[in-house]
Backbone as JSON Lines, residues from 0, in Angstrom:
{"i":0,"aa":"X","n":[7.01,-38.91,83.48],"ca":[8.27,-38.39,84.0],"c":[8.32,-38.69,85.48]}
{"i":1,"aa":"X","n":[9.3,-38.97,85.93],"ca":[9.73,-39.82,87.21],"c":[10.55,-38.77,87.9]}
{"i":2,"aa":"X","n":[10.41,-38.31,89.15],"ca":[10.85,-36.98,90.11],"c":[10.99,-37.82,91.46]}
{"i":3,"aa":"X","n":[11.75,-37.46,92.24],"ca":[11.86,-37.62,93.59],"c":[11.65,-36.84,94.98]}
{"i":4,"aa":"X","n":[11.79,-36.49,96.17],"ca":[11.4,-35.67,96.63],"c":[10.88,-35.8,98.24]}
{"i":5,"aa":"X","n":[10.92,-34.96,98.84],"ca":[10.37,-35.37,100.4],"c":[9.44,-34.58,100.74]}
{"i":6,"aa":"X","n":[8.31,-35.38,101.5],"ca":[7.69,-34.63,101.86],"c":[7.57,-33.65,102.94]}
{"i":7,"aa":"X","n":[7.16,-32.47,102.94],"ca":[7.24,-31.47,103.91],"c":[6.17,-30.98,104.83]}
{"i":8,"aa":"X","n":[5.03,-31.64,103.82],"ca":[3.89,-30.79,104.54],"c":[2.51,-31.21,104.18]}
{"i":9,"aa":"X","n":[1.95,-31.53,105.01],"ca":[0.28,-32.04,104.02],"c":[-0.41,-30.58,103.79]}
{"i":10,"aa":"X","n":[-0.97,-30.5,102.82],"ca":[-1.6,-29.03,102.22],"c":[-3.12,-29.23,102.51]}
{"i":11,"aa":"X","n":[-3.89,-30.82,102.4],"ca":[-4.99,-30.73,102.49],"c":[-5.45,-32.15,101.92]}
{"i":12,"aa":"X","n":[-6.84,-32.39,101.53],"ca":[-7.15,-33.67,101.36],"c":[-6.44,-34.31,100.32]}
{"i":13,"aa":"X","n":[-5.69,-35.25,100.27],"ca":[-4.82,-35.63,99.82],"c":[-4.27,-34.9,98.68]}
{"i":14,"aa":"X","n":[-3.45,-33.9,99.41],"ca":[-2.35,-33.35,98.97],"c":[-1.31,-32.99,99.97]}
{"i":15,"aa":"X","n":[-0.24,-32.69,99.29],"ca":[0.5,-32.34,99.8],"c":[1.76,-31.52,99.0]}
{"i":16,"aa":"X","n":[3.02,-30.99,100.64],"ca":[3.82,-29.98,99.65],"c":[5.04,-31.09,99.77]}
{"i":17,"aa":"X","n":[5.91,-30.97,98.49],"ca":[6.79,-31.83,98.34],"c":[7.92,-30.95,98.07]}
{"i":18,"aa":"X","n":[9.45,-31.47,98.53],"ca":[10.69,-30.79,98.19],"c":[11.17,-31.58,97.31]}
{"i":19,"aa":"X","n":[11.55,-31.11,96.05],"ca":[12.13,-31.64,95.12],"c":[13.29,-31.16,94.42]}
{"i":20,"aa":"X","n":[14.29,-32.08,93.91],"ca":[15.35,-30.97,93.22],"c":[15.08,-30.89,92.03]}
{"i":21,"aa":"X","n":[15.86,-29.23,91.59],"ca":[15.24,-28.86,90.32],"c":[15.53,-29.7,89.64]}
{"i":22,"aa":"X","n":[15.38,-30.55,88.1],"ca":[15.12,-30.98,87.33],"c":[16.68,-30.39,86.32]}
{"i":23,"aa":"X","n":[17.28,-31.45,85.82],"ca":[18.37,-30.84,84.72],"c":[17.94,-29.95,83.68]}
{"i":24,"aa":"X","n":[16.8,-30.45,83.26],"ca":[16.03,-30.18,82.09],"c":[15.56,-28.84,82.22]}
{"i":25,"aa":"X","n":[14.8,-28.42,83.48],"ca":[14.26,-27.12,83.83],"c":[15.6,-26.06,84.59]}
{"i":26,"aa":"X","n":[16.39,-26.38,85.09],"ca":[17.86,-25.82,85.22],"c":[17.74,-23.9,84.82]}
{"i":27,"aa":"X","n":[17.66,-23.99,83.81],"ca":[17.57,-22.81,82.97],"c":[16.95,-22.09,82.83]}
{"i":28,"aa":"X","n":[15.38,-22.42,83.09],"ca":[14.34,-21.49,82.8],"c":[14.07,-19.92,83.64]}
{"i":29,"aa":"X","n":[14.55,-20.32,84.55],"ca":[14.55,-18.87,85.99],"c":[13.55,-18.69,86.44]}
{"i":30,"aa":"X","n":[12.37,-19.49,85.95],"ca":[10.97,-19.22,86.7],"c":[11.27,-19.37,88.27]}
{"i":31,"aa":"X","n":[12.22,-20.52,88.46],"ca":[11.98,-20.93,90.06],"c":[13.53,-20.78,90.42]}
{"i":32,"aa":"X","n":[14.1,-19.61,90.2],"ca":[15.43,-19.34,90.61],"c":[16.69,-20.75,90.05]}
{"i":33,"aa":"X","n":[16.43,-20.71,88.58],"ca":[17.07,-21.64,88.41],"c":[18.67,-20.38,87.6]}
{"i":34,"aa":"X","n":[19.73,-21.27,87.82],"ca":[20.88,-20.76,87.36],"c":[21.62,-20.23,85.95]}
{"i":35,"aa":"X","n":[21.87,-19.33,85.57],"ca":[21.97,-19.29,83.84],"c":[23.17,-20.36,83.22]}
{"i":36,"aa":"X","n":[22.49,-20.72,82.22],"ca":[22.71,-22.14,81.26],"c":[22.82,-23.63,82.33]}
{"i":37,"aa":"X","n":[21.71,-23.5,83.58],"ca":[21.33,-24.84,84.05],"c":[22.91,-25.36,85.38]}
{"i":38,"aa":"X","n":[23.85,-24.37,85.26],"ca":[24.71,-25.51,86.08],"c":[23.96,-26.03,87.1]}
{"i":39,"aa":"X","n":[24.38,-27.77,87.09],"ca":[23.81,-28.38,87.8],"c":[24.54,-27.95,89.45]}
{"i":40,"aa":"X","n":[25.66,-28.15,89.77],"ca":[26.07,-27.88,90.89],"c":[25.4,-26.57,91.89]}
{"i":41,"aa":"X","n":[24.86,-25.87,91.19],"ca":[23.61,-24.43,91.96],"c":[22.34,-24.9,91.42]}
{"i":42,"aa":"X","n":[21.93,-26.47,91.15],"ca":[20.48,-26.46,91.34],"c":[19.71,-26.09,92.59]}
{"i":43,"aa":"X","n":[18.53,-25.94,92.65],"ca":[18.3,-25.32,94.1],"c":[17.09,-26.17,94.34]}
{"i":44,"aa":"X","n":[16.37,-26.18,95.15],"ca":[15.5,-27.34,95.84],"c":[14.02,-26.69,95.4]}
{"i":45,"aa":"X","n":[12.86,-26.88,95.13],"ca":[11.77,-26.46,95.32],"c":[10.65,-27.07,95.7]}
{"i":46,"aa":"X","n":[9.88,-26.21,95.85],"ca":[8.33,-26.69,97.13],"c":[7.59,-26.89,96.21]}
{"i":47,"aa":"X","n":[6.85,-28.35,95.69],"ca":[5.65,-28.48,94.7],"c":[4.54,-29.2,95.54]}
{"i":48,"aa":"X","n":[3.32,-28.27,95.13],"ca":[2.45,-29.39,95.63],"c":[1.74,-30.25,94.53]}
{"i":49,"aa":"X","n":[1.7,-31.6,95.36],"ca":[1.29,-32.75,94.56],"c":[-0.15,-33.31,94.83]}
{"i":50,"aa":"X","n":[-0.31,-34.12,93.91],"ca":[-1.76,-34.98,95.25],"c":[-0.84,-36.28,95.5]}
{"i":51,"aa":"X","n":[-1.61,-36.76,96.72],"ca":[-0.85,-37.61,97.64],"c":[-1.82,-38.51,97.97]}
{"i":52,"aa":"X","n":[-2.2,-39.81,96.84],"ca":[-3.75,-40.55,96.82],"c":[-3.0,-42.12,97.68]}
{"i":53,"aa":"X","n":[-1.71,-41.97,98.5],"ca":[-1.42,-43.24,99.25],"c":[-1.35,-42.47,101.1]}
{"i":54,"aa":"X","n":[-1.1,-41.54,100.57],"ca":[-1.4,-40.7,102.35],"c":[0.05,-40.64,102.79]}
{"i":55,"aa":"X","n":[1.23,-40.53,101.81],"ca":[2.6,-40.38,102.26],"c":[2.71,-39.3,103.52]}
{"i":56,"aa":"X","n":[3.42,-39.72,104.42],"ca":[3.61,-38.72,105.92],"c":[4.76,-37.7,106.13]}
{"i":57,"aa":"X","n":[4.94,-36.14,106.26],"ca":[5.52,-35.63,106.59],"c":[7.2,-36.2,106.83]}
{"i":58,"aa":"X","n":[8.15,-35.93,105.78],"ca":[9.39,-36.37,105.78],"c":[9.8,-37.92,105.34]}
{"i":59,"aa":"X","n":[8.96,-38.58,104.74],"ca":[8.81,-39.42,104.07],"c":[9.2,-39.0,102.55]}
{"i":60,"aa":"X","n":[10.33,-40.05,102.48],"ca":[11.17,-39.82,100.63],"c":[10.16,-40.73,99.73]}
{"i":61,"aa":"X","n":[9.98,-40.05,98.53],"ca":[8.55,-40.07,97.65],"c":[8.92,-39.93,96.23]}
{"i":62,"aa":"X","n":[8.14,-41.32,95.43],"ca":[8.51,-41.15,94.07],"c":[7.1,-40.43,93.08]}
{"i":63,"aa":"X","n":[7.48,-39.87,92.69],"ca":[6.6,-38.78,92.13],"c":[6.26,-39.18,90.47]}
{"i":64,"aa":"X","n":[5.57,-39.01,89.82],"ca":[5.24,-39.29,88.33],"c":[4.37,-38.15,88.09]}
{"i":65,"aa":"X","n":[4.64,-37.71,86.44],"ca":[3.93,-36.94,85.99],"c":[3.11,-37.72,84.54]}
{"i":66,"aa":"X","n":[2.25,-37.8,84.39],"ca":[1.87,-38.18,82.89],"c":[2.76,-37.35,81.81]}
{"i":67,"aa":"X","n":[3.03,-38.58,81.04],"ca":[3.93,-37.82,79.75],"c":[3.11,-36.77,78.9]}
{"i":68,"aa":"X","n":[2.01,-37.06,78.6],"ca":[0.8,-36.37,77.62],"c":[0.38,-35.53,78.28]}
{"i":69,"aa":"X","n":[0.39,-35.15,79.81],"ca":[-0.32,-33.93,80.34],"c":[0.92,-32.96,80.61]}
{"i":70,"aa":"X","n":[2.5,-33.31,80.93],"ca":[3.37,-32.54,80.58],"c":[3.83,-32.0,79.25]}
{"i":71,"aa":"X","n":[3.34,-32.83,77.88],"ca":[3.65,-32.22,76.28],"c":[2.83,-31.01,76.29]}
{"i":72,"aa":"X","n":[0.97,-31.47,76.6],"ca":[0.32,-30.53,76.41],"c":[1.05,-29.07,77.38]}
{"i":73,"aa":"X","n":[1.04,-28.88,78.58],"ca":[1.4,-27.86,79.62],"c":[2.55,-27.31,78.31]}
{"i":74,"aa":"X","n":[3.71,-28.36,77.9],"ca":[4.86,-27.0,76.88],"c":[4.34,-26.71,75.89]}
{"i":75,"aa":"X","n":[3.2,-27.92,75.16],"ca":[2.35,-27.28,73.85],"c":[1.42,-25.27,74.43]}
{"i":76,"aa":"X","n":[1.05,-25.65,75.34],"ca":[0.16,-24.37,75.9],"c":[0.97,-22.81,75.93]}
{"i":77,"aa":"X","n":[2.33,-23.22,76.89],"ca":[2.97,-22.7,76.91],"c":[3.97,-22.19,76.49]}
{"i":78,"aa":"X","n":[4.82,-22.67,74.91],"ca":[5.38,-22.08,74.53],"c":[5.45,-22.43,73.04]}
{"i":79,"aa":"X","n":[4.35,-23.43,72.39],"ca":[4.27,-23.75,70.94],"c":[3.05,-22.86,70.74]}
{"i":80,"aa":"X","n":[1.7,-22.97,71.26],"ca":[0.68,-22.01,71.09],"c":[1.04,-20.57,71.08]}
{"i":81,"aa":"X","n":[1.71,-20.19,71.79],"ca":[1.98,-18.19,71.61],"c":[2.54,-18.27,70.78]}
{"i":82,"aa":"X","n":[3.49,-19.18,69.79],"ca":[4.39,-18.89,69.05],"c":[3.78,-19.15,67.65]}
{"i":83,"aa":"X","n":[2.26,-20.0,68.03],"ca":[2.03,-20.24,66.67],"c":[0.8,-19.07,65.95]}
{"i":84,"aa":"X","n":[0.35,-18.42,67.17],"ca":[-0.13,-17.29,67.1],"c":[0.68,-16.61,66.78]}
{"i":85,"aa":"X","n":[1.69,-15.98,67.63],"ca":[2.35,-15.14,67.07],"c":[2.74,-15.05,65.31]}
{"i":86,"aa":"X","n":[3.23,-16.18,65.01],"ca":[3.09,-16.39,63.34],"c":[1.67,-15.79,62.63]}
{"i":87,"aa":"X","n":[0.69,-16.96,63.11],"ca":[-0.56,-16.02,62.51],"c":[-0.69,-15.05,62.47]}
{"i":88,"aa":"X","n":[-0.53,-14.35,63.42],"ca":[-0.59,-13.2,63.89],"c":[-0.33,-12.22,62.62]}
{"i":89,"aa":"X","n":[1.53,-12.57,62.52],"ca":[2.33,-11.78,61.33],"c":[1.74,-12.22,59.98]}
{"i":90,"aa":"X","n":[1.41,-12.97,59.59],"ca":[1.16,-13.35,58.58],"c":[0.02,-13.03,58.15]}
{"i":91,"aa":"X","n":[-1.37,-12.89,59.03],"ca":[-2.44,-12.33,58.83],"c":[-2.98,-10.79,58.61]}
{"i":92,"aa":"X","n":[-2.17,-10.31,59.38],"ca":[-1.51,-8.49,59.78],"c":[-1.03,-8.05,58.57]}
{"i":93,"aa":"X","n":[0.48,-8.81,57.87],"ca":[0.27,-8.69,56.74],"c":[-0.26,-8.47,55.48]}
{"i":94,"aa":"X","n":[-1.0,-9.55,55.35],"ca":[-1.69,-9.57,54.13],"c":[-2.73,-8.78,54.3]}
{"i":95,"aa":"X","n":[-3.41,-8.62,55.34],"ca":[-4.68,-7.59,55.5],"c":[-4.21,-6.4,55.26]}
{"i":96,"aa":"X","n":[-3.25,-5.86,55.61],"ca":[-2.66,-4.55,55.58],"c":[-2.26,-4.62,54.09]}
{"i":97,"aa":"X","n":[-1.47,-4.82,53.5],"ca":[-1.25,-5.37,51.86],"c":[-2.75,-5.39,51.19]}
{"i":98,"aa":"X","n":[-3.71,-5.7,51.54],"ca":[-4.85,-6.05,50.17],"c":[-5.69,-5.3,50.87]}
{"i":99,"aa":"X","n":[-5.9,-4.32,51.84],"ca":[-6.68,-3.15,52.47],"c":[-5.95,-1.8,52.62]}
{"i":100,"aa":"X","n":[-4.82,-2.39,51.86],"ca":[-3.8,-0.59,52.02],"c":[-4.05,0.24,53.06]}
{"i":101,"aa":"X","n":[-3.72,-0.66,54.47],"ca":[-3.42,0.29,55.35],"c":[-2.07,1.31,55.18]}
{"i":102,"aa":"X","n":[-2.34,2.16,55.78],"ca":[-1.06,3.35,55.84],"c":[0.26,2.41,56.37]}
{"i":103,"aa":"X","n":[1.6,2.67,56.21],"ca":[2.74,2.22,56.64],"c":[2.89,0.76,56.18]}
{"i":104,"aa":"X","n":[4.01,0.12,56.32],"ca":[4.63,-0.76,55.85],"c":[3.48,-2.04,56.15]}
{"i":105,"aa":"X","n":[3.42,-3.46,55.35],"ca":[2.64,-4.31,55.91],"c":[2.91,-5.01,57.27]}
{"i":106,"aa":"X","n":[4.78,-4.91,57.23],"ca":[5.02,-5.93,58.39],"c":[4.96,-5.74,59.67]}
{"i":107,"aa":"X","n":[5.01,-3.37,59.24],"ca":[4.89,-3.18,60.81],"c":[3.59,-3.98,61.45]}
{"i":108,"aa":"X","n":[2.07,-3.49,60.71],"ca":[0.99,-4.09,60.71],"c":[1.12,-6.22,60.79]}
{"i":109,"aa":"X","n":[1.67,-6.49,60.55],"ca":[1.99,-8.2,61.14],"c":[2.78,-8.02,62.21]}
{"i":110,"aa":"X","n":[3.36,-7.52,62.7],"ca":[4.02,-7.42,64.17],"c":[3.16,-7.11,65.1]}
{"i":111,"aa":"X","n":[2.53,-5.96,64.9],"ca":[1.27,-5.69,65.77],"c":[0.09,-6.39,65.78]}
{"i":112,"aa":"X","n":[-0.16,-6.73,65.02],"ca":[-1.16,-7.86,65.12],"c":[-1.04,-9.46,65.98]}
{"i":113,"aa":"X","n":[0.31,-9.81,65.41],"ca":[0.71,-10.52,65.9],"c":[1.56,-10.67,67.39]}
{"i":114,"aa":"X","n":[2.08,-9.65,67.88],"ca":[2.26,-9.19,69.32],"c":[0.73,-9.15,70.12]}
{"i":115,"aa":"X","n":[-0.51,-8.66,69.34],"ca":[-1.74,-8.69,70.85],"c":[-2.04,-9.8,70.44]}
{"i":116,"aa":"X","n":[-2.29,-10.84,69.58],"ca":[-2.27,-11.89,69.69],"c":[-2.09,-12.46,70.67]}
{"i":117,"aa":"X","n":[-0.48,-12.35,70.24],"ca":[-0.11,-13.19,71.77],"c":[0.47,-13.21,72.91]}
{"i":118,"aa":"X","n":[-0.16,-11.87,72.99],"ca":[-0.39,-10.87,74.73],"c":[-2.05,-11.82,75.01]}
{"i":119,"aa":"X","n":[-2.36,-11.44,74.36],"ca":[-4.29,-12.37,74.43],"c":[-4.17,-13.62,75.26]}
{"i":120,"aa":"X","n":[-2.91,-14.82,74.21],"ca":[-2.87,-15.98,74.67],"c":[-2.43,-16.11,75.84]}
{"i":121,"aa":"X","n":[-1.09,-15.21,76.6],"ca":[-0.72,-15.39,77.49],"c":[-1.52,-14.8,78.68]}
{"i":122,"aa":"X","n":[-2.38,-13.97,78.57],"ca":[-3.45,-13.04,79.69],"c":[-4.28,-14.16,79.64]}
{"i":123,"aa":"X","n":[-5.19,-14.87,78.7],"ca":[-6.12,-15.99,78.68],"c":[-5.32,-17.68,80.15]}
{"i":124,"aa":"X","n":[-3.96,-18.06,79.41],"ca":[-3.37,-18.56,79.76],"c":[-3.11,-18.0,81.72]}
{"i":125,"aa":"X","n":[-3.0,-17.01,81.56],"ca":[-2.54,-16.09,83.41],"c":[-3.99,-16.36,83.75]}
{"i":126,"aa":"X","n":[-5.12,-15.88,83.39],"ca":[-5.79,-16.19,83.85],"c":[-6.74,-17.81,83.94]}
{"i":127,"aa":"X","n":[-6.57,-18.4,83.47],"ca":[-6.96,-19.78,83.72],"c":[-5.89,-20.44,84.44]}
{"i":128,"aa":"X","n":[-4.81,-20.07,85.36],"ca":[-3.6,-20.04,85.98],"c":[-4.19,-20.73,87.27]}
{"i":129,"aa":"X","n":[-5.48,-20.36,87.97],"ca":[-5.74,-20.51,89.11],"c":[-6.8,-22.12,89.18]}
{"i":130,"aa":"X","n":[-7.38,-21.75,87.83],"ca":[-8.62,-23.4,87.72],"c":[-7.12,-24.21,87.15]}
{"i":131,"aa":"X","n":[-6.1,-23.82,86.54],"ca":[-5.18,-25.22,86.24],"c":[-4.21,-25.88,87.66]}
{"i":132,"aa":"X","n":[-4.36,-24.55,88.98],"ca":[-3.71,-25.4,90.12],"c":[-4.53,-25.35,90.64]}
{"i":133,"aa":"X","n":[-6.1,-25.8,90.84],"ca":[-7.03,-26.2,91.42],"c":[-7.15,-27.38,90.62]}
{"i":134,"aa":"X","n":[-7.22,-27.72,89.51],"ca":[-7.46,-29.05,88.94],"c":[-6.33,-30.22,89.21]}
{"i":135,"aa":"X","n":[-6.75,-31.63,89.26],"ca":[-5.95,-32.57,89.52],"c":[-4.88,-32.49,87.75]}
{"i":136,"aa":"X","n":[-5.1,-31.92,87.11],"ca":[-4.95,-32.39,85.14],"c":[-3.14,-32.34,85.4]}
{"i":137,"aa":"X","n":[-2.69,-31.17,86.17],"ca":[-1.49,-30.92,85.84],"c":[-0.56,-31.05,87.12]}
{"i":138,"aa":"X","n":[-1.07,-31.75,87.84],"ca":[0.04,-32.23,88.99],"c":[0.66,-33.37,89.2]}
{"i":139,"aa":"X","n":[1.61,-33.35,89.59],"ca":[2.4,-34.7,89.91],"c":[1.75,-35.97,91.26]}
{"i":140,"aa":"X","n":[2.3,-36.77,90.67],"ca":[1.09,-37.7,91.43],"c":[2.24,-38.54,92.83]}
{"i":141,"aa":"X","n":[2.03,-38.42,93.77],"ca":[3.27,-39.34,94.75],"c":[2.58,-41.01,94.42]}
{"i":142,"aa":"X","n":[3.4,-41.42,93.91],"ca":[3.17,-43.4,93.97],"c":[3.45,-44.18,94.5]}
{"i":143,"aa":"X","n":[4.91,-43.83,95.08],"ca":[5.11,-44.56,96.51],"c":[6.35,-44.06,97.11]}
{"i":144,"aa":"X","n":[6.25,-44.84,98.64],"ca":[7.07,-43.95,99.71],"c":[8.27,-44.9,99.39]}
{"i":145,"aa":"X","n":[9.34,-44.6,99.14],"ca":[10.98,-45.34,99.1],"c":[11.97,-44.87,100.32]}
{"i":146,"aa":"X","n":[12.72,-45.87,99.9],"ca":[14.02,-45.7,100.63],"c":[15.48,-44.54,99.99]}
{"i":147,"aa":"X","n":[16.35,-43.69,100.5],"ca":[16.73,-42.87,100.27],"c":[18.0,-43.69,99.25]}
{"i":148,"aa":"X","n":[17.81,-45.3,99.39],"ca":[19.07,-45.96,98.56],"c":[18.06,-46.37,97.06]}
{"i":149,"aa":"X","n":[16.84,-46.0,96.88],"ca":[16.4,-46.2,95.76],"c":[16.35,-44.66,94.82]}
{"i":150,"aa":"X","n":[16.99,-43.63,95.36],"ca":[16.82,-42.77,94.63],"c":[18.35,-42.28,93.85]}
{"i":151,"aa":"X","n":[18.41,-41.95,92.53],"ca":[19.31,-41.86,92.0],"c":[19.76,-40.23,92.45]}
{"i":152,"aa":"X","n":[20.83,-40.22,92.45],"ca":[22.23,-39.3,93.08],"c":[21.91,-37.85,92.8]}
{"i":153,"aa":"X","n":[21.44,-37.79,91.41],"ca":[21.1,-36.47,90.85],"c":[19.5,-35.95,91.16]}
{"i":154,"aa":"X","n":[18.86,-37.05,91.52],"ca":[17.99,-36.47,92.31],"c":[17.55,-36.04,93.72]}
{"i":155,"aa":"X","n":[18.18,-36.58,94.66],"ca":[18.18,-35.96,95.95],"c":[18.28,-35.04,96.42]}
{"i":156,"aa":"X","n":[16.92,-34.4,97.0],"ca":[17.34,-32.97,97.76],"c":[18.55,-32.71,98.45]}
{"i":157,"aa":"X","n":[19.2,-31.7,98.21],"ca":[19.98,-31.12,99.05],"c":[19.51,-30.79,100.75]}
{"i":158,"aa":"X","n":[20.56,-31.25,101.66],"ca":[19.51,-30.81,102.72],"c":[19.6,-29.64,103.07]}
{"i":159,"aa":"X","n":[18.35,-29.09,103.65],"ca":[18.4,-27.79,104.59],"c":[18.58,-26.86,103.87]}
{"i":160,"aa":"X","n":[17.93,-26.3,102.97],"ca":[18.27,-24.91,102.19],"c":[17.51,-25.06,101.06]}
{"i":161,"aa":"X","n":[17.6,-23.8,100.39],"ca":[17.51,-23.43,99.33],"c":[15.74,-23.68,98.98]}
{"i":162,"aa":"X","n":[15.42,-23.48,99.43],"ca":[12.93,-23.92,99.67],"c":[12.39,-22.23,98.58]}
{"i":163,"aa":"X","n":[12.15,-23.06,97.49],"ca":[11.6,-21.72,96.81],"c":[10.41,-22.02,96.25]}
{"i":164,"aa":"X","n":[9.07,-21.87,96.19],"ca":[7.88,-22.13,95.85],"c":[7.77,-22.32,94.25]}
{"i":165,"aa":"X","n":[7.56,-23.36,93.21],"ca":[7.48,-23.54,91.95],"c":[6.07,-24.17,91.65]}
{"i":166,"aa":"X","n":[5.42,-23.08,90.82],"ca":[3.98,-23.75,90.57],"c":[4.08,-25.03,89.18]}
{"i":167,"aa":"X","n":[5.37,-24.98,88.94],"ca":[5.05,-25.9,87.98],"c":[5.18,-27.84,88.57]}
């Protein structure tokens, strides 16, 4: 995946913080003050840090790449895994409760089971939060420094405003 973006700030050995505009695709989510149902016209700008393995300089416009397979896995982690627990979850809760005759209905027992489930995954997930933005696995990579006429329209920061910190 291909992002654009300027740089703002070196963070440290080759890294750095980059301004980027939000993404059409991510628009919606509200993690990083994004707008309800994505209008593009209130996208808002955010601060990512990247690694920076060409040494791009402070205010220098920057083409950014993400590996396709390390962004599937990050939405596999994040929102196919809790959900596929969560299933297990119900389905296992179930039948245990059904062929061990717990007291009350089986499904209340698959809801609950399947809710700490995947309270589990997401506390496991929060906490390995800090070794996944210490690791190089899930950051965007700067590849090279461009000109502001090689970047397409919908991606250009807005100037001067809108700086909101997005760990993704």
């Amino acid at each position: 995946m291909e992002q654009y973006g300027q740089v703002v700030d070196q963070t440290g050995h080759q890294r750095a913080l980059v301004r980027v505009r939000q993404h059409l695709s991510c628009a919606s989510c509200g993690k990083c003050g994004g707008t309800f149902l994505g209008d593009p016209g209130k996208r808002s700008d955010n601060l990512v840090e990247v690694l920076n393995p060409i040494g791009a300089g402070k205010g220098a416009l920057v083409r950014l790449e993400a590996r396709p397979s390390e962004m599937i896995l990050a939405a596999f982690l994040l929102y196919i895994l809790p959900l596929l627990v969560l299933l297990a979850g119900l389905f296992t809760g179930r039948n245990l409760a059904a062929s061990q005759g717990f007291a009350g209905h089986p499904d209340l027992w698959g809801a609950i089971l399947g809710g700490v489930l995947m309270v589990v995954v997401f506390a496991v997930l929060k906490a390995k939060d800090a070794q996944f933005s210490s690791s190089k696995r899930f950051k965007a990579v700067i590849t090279a420094v461009i000109d502001e006429d090689d970047i397409p329209k919908d991606f250009l920061p807005e100037k001067g405003g809108g700086d909101q910190e997005c760990e993704d």
